[in-house]
Biotite code that builds the C-alpha atoms (Angstrom):
import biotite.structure as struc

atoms = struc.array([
    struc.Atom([36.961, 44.427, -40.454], chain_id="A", res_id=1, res_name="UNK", atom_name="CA", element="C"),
    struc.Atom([36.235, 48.056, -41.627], chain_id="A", res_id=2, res_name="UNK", atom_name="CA", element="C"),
    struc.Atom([32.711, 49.287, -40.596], chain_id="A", res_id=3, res_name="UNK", atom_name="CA", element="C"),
    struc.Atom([31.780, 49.918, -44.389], chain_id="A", res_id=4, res_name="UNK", atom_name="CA", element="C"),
    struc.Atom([33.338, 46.284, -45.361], chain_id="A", res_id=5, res_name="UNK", atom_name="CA", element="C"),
    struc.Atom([31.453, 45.293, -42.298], chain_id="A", res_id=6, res_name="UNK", atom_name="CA", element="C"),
    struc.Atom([28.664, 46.464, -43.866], chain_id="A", res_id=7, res_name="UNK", atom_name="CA", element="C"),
    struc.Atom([28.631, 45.720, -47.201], chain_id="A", res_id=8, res_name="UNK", atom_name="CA", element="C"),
    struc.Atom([29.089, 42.100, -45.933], chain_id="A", res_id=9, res_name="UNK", atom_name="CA", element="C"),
    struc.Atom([25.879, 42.310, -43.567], chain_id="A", res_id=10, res_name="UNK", atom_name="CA", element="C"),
    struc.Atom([24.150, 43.381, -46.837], chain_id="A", res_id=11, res_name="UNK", atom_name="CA", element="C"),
    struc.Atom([25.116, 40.829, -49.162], chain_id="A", res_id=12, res_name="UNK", atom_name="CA", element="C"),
    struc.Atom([24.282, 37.896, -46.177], chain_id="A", res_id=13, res_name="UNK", atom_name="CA", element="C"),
    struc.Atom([20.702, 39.749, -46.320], chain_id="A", res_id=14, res_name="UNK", atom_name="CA", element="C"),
    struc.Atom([20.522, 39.537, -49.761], chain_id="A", res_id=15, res_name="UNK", atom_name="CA", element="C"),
    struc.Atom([21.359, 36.212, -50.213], chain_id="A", res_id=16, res_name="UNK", atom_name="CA", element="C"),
    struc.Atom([18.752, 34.716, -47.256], chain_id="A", res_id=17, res_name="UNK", atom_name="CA", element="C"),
    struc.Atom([16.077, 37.548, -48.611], chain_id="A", res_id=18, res_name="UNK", atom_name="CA", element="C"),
    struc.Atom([16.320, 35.284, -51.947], chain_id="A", res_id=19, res_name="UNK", atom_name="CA", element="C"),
    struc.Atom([17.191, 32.092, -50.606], chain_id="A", res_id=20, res_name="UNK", atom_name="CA", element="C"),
    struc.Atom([14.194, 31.259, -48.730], chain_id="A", res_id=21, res_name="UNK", atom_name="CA", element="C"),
    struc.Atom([10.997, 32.014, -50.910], chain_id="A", res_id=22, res_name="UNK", atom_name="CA", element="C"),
    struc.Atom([8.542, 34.569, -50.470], chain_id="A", res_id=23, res_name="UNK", atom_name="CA", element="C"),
    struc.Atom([10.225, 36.477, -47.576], chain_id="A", res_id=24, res_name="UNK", atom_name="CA", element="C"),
    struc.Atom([9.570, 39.426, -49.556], chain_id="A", res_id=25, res_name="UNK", atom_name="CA", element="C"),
    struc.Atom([7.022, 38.556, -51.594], chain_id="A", res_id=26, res_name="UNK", atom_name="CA", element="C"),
    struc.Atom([2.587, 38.953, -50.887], chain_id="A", res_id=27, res_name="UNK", atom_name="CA", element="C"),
    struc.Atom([2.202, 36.034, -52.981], chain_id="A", res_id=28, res_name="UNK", atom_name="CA", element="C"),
    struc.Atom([0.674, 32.790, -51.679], chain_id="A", res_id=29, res_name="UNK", atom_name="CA", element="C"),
    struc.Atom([1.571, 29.437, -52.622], chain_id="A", res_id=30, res_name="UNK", atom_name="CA", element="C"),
    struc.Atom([-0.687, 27.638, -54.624], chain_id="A", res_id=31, res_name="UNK", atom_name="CA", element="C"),
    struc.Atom([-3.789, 26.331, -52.587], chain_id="A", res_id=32, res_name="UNK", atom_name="CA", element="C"),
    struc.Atom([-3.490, 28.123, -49.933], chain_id="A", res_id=33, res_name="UNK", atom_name="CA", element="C"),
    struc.Atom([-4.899, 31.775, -49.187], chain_id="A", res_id=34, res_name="UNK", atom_name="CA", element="C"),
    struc.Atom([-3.175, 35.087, -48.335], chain_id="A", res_id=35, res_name="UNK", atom_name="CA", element="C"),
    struc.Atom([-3.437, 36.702, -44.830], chain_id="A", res_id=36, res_name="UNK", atom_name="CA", element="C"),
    struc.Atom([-6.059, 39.019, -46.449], chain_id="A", res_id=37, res_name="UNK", atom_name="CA", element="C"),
    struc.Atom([-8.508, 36.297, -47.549], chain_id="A", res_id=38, res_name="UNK", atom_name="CA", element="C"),
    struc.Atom([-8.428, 34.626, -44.154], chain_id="A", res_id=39, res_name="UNK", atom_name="CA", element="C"),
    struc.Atom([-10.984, 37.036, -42.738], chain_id="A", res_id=40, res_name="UNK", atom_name="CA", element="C"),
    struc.Atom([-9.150, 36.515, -39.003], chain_id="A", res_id=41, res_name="UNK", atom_name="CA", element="C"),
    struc.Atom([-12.218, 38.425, -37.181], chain_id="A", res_id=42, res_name="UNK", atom_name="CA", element="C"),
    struc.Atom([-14.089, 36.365, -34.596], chain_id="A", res_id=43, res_name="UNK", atom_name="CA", element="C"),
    struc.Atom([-12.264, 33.288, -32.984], chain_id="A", res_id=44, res_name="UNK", atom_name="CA", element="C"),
    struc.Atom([-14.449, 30.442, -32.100], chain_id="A", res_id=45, res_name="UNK", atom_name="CA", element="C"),
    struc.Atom([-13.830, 27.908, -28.892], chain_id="A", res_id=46, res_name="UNK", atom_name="CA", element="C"),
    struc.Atom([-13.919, 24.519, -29.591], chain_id="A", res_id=47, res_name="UNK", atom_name="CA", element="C"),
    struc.Atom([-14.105, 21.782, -26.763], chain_id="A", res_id=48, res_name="UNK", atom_name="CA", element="C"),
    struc.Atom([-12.587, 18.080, -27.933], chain_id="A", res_id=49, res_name="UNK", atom_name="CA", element="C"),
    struc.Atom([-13.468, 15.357, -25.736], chain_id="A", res_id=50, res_name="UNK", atom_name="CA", element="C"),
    struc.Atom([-12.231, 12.050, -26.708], chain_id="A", res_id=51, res_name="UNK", atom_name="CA", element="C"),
    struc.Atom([-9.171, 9.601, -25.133], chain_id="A", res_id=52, res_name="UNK", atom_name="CA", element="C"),
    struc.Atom([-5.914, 8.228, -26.458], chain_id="A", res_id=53, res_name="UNK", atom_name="CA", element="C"),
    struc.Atom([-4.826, 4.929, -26.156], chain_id="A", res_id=54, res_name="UNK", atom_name="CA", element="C"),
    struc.Atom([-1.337, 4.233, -25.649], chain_id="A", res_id=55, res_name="UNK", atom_name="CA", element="C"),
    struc.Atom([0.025, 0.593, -25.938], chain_id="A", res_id=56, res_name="UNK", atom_name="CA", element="C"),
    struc.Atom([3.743, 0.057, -24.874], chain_id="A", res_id=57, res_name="UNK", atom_name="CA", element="C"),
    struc.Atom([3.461, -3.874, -25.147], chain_id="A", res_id=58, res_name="UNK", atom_name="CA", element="C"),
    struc.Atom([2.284, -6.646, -27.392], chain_id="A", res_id=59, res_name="UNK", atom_name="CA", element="C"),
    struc.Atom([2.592, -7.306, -30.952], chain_id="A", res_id=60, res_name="UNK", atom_name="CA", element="C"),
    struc.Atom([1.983, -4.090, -32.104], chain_id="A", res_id=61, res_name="UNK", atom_name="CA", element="C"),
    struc.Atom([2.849, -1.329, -29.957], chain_id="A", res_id=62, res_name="UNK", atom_name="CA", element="C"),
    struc.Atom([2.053, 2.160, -30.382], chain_id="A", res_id=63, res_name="UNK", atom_name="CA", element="C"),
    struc.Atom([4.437, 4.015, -28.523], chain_id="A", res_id=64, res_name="UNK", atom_name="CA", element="C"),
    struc.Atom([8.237, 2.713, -29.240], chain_id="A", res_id=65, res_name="UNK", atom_name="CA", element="C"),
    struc.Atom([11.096, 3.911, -27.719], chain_id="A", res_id=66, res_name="UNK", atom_name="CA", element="C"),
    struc.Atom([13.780, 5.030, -30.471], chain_id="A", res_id=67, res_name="UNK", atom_name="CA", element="C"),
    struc.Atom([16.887, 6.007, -28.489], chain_id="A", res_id=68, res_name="UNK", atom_name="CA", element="C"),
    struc.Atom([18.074, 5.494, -24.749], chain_id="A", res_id=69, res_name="UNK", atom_name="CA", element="C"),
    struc.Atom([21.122, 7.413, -23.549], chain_id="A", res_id=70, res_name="UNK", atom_name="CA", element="C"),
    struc.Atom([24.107, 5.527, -23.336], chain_id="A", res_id=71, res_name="UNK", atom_name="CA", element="C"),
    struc.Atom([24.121, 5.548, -19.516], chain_id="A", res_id=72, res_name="UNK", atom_name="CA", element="C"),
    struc.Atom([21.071, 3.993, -19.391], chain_id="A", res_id=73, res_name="UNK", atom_name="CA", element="C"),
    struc.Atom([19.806, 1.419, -16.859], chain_id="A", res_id=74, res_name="UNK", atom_name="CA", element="C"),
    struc.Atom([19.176, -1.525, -19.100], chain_id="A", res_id=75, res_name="UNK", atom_name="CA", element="C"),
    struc.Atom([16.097, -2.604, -16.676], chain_id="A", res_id=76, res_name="UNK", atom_name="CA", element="C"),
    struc.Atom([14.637, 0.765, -16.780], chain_id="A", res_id=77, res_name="UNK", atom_name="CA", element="C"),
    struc.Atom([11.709, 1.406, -19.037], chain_id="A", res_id=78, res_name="UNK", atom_name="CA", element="C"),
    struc.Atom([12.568, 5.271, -19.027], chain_id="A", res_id=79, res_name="UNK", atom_name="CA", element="C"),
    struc.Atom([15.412, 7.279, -18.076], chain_id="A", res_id=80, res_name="UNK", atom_name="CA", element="C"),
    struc.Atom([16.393, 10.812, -18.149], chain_id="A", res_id=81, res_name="UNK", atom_name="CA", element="C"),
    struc.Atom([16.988, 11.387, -22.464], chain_id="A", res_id=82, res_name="UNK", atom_name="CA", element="C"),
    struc.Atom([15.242, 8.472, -23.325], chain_id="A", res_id=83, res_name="UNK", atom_name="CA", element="C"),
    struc.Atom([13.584, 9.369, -26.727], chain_id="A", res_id=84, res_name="UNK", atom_name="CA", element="C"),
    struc.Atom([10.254, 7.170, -28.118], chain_id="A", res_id=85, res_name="UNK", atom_name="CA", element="C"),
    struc.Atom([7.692, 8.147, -31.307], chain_id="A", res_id=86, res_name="UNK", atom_name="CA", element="C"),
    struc.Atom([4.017, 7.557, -30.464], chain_id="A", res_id=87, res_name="UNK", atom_name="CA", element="C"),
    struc.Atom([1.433, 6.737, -33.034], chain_id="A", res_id=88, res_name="UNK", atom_name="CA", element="C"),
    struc.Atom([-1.833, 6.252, -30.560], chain_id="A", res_id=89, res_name="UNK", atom_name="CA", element="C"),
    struc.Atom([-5.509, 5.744, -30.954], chain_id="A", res_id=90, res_name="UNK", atom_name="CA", element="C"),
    struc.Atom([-7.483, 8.383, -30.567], chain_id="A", res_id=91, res_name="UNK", atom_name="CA", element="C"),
    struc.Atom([-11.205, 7.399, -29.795], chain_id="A", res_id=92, res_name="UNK", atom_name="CA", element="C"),
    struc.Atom([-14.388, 8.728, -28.821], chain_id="A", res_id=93, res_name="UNK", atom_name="CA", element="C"),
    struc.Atom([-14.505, 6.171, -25.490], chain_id="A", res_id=94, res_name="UNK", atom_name="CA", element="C"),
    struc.Atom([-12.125, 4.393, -22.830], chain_id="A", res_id=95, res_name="UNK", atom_name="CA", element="C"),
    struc.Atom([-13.284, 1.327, -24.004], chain_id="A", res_id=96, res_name="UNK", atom_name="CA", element="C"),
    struc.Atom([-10.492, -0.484, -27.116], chain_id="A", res_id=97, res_name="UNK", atom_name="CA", element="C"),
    struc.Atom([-13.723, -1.370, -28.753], chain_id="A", res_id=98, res_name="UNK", atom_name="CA", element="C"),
    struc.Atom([-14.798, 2.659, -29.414], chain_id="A", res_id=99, res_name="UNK", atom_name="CA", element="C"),
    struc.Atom([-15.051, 4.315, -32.436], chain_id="A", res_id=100, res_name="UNK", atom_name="CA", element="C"),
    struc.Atom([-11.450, 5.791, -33.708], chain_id="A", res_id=101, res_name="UNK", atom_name="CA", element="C"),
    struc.Atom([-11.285, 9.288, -34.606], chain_id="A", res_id=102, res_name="UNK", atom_name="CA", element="C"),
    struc.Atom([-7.471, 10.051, -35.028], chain_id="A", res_id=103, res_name="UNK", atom_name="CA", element="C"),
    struc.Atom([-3.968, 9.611, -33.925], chain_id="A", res_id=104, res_name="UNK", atom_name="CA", element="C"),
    struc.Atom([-1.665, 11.293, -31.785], chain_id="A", res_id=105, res_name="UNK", atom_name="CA", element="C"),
    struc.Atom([1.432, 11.347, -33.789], chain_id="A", res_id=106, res_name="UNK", atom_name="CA", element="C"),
    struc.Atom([4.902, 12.420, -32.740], chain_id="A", res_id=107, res_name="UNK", atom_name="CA", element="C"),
    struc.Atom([8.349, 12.779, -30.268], chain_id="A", res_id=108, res_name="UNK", atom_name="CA", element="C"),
    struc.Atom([8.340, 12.400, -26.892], chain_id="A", res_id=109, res_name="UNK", atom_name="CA", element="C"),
    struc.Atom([11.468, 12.732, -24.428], chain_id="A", res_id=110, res_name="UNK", atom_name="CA", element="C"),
    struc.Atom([12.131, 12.086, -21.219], chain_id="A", res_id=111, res_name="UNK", atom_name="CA", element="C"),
    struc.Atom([13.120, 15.525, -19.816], chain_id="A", res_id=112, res_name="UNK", atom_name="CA", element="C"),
    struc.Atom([13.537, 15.882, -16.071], chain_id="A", res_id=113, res_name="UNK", atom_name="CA", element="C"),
    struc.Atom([16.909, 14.190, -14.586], chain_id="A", res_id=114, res_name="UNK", atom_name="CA", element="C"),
    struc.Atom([14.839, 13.841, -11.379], chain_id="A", res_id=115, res_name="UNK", atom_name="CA", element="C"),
    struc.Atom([10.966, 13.254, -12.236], chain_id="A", res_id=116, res_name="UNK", atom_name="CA", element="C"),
    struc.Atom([11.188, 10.572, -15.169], chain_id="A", res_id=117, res_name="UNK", atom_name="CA", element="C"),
    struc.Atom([7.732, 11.534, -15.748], chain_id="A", res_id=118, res_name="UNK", atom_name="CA", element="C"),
    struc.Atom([8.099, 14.586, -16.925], chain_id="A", res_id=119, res_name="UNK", atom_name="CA", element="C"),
    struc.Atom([7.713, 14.160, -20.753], chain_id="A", res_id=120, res_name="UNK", atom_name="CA", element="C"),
    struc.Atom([8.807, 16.816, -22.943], chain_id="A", res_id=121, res_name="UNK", atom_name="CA", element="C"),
    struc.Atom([6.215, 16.662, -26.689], chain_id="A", res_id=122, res_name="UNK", atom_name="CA", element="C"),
    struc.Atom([5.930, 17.365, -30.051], chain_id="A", res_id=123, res_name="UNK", atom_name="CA", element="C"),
    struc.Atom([2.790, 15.715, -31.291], chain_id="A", res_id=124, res_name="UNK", atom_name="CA", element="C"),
    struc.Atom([0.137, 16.416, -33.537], chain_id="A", res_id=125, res_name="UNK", atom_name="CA", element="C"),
    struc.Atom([-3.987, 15.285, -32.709], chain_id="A", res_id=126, res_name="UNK", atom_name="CA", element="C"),
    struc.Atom([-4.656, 14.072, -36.172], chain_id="A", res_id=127, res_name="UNK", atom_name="CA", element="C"),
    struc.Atom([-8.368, 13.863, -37.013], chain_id="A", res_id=128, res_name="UNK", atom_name="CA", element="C"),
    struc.Atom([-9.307, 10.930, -39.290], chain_id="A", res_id=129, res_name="UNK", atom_name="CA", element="C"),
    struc.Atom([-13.166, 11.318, -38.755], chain_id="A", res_id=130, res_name="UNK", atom_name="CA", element="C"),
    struc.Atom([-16.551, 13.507, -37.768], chain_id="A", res_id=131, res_name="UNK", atom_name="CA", element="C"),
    struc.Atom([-16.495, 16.849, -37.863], chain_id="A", res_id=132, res_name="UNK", atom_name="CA", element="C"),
    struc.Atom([-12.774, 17.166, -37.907], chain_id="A", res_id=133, res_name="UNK", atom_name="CA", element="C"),
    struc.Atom([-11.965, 15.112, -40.094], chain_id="A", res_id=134, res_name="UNK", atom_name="CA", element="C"),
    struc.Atom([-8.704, 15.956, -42.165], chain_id="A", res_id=135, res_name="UNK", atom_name="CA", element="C"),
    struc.Atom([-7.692, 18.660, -39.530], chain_id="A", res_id=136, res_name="UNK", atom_name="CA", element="C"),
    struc.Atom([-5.331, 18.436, -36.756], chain_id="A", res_id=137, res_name="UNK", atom_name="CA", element="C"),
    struc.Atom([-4.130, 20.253, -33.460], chain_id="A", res_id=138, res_name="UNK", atom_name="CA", element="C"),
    struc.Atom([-0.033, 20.283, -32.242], chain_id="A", res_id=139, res_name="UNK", atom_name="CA", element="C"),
    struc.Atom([0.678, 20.437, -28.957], chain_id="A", res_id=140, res_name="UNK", atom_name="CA", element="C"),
    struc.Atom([4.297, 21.670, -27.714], chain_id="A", res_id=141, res_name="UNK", atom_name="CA", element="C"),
    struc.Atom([5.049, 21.764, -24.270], chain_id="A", res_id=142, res_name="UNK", atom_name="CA", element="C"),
    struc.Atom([6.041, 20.149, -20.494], chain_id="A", res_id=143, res_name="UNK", atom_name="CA", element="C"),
    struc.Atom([3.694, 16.698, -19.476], chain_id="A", res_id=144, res_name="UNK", atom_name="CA", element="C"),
    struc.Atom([4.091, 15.808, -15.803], chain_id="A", res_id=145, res_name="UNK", atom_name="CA", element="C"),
    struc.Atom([2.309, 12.470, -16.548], chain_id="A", res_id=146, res_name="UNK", atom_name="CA", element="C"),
    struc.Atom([2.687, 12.039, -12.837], chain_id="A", res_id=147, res_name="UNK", atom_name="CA", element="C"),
    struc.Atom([-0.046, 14.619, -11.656], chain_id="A", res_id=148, res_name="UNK", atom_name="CA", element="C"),
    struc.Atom([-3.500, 13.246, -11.439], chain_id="A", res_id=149, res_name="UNK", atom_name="CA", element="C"),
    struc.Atom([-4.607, 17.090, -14.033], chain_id="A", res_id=150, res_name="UNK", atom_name="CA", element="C"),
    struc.Atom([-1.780, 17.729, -16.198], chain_id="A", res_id=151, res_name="UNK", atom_name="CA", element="C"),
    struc.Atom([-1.888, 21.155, -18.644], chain_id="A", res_id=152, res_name="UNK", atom_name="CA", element="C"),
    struc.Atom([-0.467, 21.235, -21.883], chain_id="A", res_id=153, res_name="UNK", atom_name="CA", element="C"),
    struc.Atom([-0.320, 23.958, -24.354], chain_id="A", res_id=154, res_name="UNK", atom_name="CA", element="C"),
    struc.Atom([-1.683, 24.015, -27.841], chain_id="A", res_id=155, res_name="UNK", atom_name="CA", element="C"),
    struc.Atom([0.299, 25.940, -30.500], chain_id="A", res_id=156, res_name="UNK", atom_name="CA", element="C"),
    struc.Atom([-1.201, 25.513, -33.454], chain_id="A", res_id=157, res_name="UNK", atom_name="CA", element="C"),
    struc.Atom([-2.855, 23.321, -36.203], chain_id="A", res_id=158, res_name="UNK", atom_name="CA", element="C"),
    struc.Atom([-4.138, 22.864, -39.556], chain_id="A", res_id=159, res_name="UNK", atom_name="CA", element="C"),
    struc.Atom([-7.992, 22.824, -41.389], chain_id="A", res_id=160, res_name="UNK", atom_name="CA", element="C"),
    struc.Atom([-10.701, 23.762, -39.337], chain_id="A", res_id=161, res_name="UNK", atom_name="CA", element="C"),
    struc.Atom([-8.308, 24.533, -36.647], chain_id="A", res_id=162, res_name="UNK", atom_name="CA", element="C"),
    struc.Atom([-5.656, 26.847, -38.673], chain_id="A", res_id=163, res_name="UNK", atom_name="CA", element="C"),
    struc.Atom([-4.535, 29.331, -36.127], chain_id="A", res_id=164, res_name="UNK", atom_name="CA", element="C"),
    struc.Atom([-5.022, 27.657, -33.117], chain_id="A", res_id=165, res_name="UNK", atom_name="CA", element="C"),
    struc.Atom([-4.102, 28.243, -29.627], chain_id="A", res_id=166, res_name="UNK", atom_name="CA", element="C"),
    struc.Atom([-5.090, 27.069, -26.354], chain_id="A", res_id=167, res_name="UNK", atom_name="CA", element="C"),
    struc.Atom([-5.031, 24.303, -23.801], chain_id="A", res_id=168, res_name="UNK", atom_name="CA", element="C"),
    struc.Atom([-5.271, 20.623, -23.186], chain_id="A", res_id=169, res_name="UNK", atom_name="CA", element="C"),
    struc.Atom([-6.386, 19.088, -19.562], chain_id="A", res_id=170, res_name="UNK", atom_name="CA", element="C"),
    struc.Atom([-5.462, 15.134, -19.813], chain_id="A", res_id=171, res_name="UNK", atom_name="CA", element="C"),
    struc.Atom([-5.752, 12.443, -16.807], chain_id="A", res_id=172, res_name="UNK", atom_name="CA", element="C"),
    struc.Atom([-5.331, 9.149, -16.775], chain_id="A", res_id=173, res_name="UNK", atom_name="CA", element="C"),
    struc.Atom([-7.890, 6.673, -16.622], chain_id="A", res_id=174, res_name="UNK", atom_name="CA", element="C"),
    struc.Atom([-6.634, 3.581, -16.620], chain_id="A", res_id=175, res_name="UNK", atom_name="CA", element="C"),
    struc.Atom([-3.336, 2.526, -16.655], chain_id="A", res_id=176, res_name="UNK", atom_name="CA", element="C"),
    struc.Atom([-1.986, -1.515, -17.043], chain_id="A", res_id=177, res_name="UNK", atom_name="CA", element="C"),
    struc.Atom([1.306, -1.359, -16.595], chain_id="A", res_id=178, res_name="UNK", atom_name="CA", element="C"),
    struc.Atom([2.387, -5.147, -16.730], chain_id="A", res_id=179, res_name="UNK", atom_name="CA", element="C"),
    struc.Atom([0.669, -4.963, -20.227], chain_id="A", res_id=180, res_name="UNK", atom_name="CA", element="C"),
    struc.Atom([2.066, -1.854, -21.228], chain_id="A", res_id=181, res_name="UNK", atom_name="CA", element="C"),
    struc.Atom([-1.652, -0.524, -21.993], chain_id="A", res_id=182, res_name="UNK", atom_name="CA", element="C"),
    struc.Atom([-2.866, 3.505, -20.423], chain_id="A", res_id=183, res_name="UNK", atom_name="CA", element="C"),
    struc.Atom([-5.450, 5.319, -21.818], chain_id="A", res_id=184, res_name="UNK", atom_name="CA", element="C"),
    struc.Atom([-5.649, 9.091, -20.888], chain_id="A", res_id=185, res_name="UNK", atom_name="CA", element="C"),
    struc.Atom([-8.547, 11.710, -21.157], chain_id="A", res_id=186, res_name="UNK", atom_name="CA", element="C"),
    struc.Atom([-8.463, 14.701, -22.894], chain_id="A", res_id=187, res_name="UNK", atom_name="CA", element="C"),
    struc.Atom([-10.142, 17.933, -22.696], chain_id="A", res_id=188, res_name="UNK", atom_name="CA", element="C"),
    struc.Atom([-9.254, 19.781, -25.422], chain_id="A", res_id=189, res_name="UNK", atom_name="CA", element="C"),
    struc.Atom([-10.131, 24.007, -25.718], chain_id="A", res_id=190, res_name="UNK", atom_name="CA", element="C"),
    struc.Atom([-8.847, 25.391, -29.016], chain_id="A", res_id=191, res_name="UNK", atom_name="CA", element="C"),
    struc.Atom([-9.807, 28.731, -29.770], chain_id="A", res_id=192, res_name="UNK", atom_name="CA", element="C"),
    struc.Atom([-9.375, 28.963, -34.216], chain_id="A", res_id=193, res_name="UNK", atom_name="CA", element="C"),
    struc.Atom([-10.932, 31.451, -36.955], chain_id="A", res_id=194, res_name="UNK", atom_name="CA", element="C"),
])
C-alpha cells in the first residue's frame, strides 16, 4: 500500500471507532452519572472491611458451581488445571452460618496453575447488600494461592461509596469441611476511594 493510501486508510479506521463507540470525544456524561470535574477526586479515604465469605461446594444448594472442566479432565478430580466454576457466596459479618449477611461475592474463578491446583485465577465483585455499604461493591482481579495460610489479592476497582478504588485484600481460611463441601475464609479488606 502507498504511504498516503496507507494513510488515508488509518484515518478513516479512526474515524469510524472515534464515532462508533460513544463519547470518546465528547465531555458529556451519561445521564446519572457525574463528569470527572464534579467528582472532586482530592483526599482518598482508607476503608478497612472485615467480614467472611462462605463458600458451599455441596448440598442442595451450592454456591460455588463448577461450569466447565477441560476435556482432559480426571473425572474423580474436584479441580484440575482449566477447570472454570461461578461463585455466588455469603458474605457475613461472622464465621458462624447463623450471622448476619451483608453481601455476595459474585463472579469467575479458574483454575490457573498446571502444577498448584490451588492457584485460582478471579474476577469477582464484593457486593454489599447491607450497613453502611449497602448498594456499593468492590472487584477484585488477580492470582489466589488458596493454599497459603495469608493469601494477597488486589483490588481494582468498584462502584458507590467505593468508586475509584484500589487496594488490597488479606483472606485466610478458617474453617474448611471438605467432605461437606463447606470453607469459610476471612477477609481483611483496605480500599482506599474518594
Amino acid at each position: 500500500m502507498m504511504p498516503l493510501a496507507r494513510s488515508a486508510a488509518l484515518f478513516f479506521v479512526m474515524l469510524f471507532f472515534s464515532n462508533a463507540i460513544p463519547g470518546l470525544h465528547s465531555e458529556t456524561s451519561p445521564a446519572g452519572t457525574k463528569s470527572a470535574d464534579e467528582h472532586h477526586l482530592g483526599t482518598e479515604k482508607l476503608t478497612h472491611l472485615h467480614f467472611y465469605l462462605h463458600s458451599m461446594t455441596g448440598g442442595p444448594n451450592p454456591n460455588d458451581v463448577v461450569i466447565a472442566r477441560p476435556p482432559t479432565a480426571n473425572s474423580a478430580a474436584i479441580l484440575s488445571f482449566g477447570t472454570v466454576a461461578v461463585v455466588d457466596n455469603k458474605l457475613a459479618e461472622g464465621p458462624e452460618s447463623s450471622s448476619k449477611q451483608i453481601g455476595n461475592a459474585q463472579g469467575i474463578v479458574v483454575v490457573a496453575s498446571q502444577n498448584d491446583l490451588s492457584v485460582l485465577e478471579m474476577a469477582v465483585s464484593y457486593v454489599f447488600t447491607g450497613g453502611r455499604y449497602n448498594g456499593s461493591s468492590v472487584s477484585v482481579l488477580g492470582r489466589n494461592p488458596t493454599g497459603a495460610s495469608i493469601r494477597e489479592v488486589p483490588i481494582l476497582g468498584g462502584t458507590g461509596a467505593f468508586r475509584f478504588a484500589r487496594g488490597y485484600a488479606l483472606t485466610s481460611t478458617y474453617s474448611a469441611d471438605f467432605k461437606n463441601g463447606v470453607a469459610i475464609v476471612e477477609y481483611n479488606m483496605y480500599v482506599l476511594h474518594h
